[in-house]
C-alpha positions as CSV (number, residue, x, y, z in Angstrom):
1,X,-32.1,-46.9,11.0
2,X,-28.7,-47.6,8.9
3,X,-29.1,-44.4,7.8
4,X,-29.3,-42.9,10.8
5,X,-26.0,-45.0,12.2
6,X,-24.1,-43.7,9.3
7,X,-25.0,-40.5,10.2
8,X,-24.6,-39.7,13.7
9,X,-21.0,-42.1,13.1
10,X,-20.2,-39.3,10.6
11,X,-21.0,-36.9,12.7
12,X,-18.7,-38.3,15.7
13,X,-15.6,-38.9,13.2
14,X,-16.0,-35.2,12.2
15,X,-15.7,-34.1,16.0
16,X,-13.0,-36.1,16.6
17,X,-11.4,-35.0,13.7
18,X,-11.8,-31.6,14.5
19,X,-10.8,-32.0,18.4
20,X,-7.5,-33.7,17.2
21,X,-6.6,-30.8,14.9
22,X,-7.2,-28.3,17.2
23,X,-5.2,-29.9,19.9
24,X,-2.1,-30.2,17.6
25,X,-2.6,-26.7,16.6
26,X,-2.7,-26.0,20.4
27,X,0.6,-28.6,21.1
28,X,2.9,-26.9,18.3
29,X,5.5,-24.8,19.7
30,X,5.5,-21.4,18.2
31,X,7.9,-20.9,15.4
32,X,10.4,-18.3,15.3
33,X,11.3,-16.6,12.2
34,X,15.7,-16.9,11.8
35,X,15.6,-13.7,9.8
36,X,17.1,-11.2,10.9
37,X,17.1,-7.3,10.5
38,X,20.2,-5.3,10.3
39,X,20.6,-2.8,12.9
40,X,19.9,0.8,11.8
41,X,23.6,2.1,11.1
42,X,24.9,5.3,12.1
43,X,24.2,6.9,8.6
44,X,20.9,5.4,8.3
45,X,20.0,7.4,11.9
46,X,21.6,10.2,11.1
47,X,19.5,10.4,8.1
48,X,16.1,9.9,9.3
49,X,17.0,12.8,11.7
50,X,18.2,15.2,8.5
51,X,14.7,13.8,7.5
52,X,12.9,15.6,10.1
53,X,14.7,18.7,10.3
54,X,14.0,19.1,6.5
55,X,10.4,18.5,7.2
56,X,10.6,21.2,9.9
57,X,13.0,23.9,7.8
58,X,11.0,23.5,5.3
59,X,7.7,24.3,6.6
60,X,9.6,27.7,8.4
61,X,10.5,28.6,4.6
62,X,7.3,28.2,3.4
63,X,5.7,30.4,6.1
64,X,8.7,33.0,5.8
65,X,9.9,32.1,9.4
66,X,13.8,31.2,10.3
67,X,14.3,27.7,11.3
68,X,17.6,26.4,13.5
69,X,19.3,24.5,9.8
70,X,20.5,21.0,9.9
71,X,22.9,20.6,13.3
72,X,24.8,17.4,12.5
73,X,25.7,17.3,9.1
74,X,29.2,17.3,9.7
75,X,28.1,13.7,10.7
76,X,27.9,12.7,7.3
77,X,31.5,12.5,7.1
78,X,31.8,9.7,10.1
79,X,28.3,8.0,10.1
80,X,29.6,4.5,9.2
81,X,26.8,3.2,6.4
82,X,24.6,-0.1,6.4
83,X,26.7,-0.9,3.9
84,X,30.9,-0.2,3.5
85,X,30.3,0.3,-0.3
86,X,28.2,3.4,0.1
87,X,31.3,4.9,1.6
88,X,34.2,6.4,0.1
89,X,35.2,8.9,-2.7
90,X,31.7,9.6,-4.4
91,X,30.4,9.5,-1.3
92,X,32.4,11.9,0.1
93,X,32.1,14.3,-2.9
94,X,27.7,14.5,-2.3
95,X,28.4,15.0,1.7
96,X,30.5,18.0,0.7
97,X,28.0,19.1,-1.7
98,X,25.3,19.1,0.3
99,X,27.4,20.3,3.6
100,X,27.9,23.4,0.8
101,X,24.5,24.3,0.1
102,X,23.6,23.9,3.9
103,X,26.2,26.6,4.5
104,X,25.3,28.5,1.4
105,X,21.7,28.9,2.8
106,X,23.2,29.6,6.6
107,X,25.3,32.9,5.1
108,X,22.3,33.9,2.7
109,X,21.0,37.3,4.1
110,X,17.2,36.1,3.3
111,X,17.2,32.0,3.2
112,X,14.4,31.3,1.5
113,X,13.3,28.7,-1.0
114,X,15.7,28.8,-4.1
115,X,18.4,28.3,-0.9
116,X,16.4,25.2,0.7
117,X,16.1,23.9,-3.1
118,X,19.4,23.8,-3.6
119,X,20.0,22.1,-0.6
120,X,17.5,19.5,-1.3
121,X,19.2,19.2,-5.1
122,X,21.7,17.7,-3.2
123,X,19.9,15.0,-1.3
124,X,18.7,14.1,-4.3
125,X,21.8,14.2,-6.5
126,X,23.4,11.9,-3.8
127,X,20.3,9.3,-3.8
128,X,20.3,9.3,-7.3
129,X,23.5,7.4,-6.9
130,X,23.6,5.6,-3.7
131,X,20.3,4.3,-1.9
132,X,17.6,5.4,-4.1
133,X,14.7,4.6,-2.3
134,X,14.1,8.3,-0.5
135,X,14.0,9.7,-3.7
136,X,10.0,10.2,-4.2
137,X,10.0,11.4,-0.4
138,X,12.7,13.8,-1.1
139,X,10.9,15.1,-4.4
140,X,8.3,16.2,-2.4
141,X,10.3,18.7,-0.3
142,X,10.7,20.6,-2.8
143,X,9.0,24.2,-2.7
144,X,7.5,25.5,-5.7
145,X,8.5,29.2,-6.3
C-alpha cells in the first residue's frame, strides 16, 4: 500500500510539474531578436540584377542567339556600396574595366563567347579584390570554348 502511495504521489508531482512548465512556456512573451540586417544598398541591387542578365546573356551565347547586354552598368559608377570603403579609386578602375568589355562585346560584329568571357574576367578581377564571396557563382558563367 506505501508503495502504491509513493507512486500515484509521483505520479501527481510529475503532472504538476509538467502543467507548470508548460504554462510558463505559454506565459513568456516572445522574444525578439535586436539584430539587425543592413538594408540591401544600391550596389548590392544593382548587382543581383547584372546577376540575372548574365544568367540570361549567357544562355543567348551559348545557344548562338543575341541577347539585349547589360542596361545599367553605367550604374556602377553612382550605386553607393554597403560599405563606403568598397568605393573609390580601385573601385572605379574595375567599373571601367568591365563597362569596357561590355562595350567591347556590344561593337563585336559576332558576340559570342571569348566576348562574354572577357566580360566576365572582369567580374571576377573586381571580386577578387573587393567582396569576394560571388566568386564561385561567377566562375561558373564562364563558357567553355
Amino acid at each position: 500500500m506505501k508503495k502504491s502511495i509513493y507512486i500515484v504521489g509521483f505520479v501527481l508531482a510529475g503532472v504538476a510539474l509538467f502543467q507548470s512548465c508548460e504554462e510558463q512556456q505559454q506565459a513568456e512573451p516572445e522574444k525578439t531578436s535586436k539584430l539587425k540586417m543592413a538594408e540591401d544598398s544600391e550596389l548590392a541591387l544593382l548587382m543581383r540584377q547584372l546577376t540575372e542578365e548574365t544568367e540570361a546573356i549567357r544562355e543567348a551565347v551559348m545557344a548562338g542567339e543575341t541577347h539585349p547586354l547589360w542596361e545599367r552598368v553605367q550604374e556602377l559608377h553612382t550605386a553607393i556600396p554597403t560599405d563606403p570603403a568598397s568605393s573609390g579609386p580601385v573601385f572605379e578602375g574595375f567599373s571601367e574595366a568591365f563597362i569596357h568589355a561590355v562595350r567591347e562585346m556590344e561593337s563585336a560584329d559576332s558576340p559570342g563567347t571569348k566576348h562574354f568571357n572577357a566580360v566576365v574576367d572582369q567580374c571576377m578581377a573586381c571580386h577578387s579584390t573587393f567582396c569576394p564571396g560571388p566568386k564561385r557563382r561567377i566562375a561558373k558563367f564562364y563558357i567553355s570554348e
